[in-house]
C-alpha positions in Angstrom: 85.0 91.5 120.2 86.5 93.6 117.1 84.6 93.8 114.2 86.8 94.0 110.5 86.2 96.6 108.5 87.5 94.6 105.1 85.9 91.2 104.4 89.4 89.2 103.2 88.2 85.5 102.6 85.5 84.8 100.2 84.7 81.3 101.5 86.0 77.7 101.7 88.7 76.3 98.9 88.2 80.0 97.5 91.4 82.0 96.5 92.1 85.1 98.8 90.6 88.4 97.1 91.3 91.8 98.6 89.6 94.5 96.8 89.5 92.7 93.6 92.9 92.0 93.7 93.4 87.8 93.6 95.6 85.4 94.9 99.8 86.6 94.5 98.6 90.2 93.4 98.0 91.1 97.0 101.9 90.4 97.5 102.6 91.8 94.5 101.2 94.9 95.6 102.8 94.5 99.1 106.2 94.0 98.0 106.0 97.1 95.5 104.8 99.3 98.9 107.2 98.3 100.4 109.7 99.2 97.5 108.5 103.2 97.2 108.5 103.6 100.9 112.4 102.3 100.9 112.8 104.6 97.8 111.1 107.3 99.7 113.2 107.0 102.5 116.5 106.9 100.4 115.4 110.0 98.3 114.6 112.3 101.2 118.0 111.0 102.7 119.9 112.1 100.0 118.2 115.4 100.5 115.8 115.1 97.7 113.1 117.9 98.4 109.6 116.4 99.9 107.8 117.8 97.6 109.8 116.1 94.7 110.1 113.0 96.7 106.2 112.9 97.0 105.2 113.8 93.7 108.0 110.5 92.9 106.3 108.3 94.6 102.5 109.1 94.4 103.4 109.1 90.8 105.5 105.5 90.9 102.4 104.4 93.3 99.5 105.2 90.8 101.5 103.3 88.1 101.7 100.0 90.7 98.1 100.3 91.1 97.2 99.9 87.6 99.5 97.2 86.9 98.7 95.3 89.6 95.1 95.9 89.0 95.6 95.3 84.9 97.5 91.8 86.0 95.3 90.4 88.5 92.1 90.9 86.0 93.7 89.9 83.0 95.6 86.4 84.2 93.2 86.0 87.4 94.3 83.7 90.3 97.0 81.0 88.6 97.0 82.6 84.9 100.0 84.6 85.3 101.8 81.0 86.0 100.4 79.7 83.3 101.6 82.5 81.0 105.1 82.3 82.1 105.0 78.9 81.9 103.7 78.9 78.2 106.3 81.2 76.6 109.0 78.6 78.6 107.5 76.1 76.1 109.9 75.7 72.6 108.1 76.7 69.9 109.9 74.0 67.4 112.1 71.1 68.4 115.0 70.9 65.8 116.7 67.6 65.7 119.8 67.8 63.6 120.7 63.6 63.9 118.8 60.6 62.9 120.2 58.8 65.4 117.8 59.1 68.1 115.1 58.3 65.6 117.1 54.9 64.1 117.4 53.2 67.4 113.6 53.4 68.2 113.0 50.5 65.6 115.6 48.1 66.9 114.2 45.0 68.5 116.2 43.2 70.7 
């Protein structure tokens, strides 16, 4: 029997927090490892010193923390959705014809 160190699931029909990070910010933060350890790998490739590389990506990593950390408390579990979704929303509808707006008091 193995015992987990890091309690993942809060509970039933609860969203999946990680160290205070909700929901899509756990990939968010994923994907962005994943990133600076490919960007690692190409920058000590191309012969990049280590020490440069490091100080790179500790720096780069910091950054991803806080953002990721900033986003997750500020829009919480579906609120970055519904941010993007908002500013998708047209402001003002500009109709330039009275057309559409004749025909809608026709009857047949």
């Amino acid at each position: 029997m193995s015992i987990s160190l890091y309690q993942i699931n809060k509970g039933i029909n609860r969203p999946i927090e990680f160290k205070g990070l909700k929901a899509q910010y756990i990939w968010w933060l994923g994907g962005g490892l994943l990133a600076l350890l490919i960007l690692f790998a190409v920058l000590y490739i191309c012969g990049v010193n280590t020490f440069i590389c490091l100080f790179i990506i500790v720096g780069a990593a910091t950054i991803l923390f806080m953002q990721v950390y900033k986003m997750s408390r500020k829009h919480g579990e579906h609120g970055m959705m519904k941010t993007l979704a908002k500013r998708s929303i047209p402001s003002v509808v500009k109709s330039y014809s009275r057309k559409v707006y004749t025909g809608l008091c026709k009857r047949n």
